[in-house]
C-alpha positions as a printed NumPy array, in Angstrom:
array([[  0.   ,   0.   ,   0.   ],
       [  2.949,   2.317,   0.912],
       [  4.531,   2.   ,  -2.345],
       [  1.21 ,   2.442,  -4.484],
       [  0.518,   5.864,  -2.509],
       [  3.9  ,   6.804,  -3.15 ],
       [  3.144,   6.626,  -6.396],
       [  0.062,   8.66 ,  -6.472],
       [  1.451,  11.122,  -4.374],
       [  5.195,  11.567,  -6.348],
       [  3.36 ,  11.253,  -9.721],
       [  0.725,  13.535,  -8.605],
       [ -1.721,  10.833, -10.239],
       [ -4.471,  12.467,  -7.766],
       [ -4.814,  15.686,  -9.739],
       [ -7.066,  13.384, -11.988],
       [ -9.454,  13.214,  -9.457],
       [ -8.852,  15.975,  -6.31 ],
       [ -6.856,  18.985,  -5.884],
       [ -4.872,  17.611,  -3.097],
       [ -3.318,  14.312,  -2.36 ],
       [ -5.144,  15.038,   1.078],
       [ -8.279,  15.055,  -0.219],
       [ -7.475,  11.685,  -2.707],
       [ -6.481,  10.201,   0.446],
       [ -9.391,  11.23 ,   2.714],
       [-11.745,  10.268,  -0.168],
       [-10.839,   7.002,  -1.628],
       [ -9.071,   5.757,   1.064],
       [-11.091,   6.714,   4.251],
       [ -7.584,   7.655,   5.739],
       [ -5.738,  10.727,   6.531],
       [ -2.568,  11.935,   4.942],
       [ -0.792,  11.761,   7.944],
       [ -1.54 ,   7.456,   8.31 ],
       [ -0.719,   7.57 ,   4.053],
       [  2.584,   9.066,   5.085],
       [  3.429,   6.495,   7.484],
       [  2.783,   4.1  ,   4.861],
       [  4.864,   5.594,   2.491],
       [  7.776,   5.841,   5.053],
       [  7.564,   2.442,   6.458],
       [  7.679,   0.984,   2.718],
       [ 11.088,   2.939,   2.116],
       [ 12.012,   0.958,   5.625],
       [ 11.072,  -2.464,   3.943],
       [ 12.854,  -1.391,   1.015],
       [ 16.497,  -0.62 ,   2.989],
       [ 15.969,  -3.546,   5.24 ],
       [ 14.5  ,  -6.229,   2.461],
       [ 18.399,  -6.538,   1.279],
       [ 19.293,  -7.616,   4.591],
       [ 16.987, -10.345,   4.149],
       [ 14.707,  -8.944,   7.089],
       [ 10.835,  -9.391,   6.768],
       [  8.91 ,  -6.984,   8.891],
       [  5.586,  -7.824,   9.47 ],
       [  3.481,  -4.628,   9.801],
       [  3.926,  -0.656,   9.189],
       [  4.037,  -0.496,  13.25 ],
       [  7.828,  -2.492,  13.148],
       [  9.034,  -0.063,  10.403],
       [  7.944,   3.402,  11.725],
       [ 10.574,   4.222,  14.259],
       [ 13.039,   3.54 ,  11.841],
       [ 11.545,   5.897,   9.795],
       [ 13.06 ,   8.758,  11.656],
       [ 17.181,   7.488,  10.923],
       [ 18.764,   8.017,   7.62 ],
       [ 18.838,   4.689,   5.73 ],
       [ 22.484,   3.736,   6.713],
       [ 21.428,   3.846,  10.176],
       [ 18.273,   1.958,   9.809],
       [ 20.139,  -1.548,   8.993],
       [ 22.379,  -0.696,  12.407],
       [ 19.436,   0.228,  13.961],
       [ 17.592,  -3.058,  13.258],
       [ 20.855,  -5.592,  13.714],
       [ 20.988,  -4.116,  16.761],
       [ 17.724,  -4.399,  18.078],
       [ 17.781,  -7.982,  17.133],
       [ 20.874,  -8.314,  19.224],
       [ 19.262,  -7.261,  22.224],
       [ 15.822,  -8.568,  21.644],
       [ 14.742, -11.357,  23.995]])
């Protein structure tokens, strides 16, 4: 979902429709912009840590790392695992 609203967002694809990509979001998606920009930020997690060969289940495991710059999201995540129980 995250990468398809990127989409529509970078390619403005929801000018077809609505003015804003707030309003595409609110109207065909029942969802604010704010929860479409998580999505779009955990799927650029996914993306960094897929190489890694790490499968994270849900947007919830990806957001923190949303806030690091990608080279610091891998560390981030082998380290969490290190200390995990």
């Amino acid at each position: 979902m995250g990468h398809a609203l990127m989409e529509i967002r970078d390619s403005r694809l929801y000018k077809n429709t609505h003015d804003t990509f707030e309003g595409y979001c609110r109207d065909r998606s029942d969802m604010a912009h704010q929860h479409a920009d998580r999505l779009i930020g955990s799927s650029r997690v996914v993306d960094n840590l897929t190489p890694m060969g790490v499968k994270i289940q849900n947007e919830s495991q990806a957001r923190p790392l949303t806030r690091l710059p990608e080279p610091l999201q891998q560390e981030a995540w082998k380290k969490a695992v290190e200390i995990a129980p």
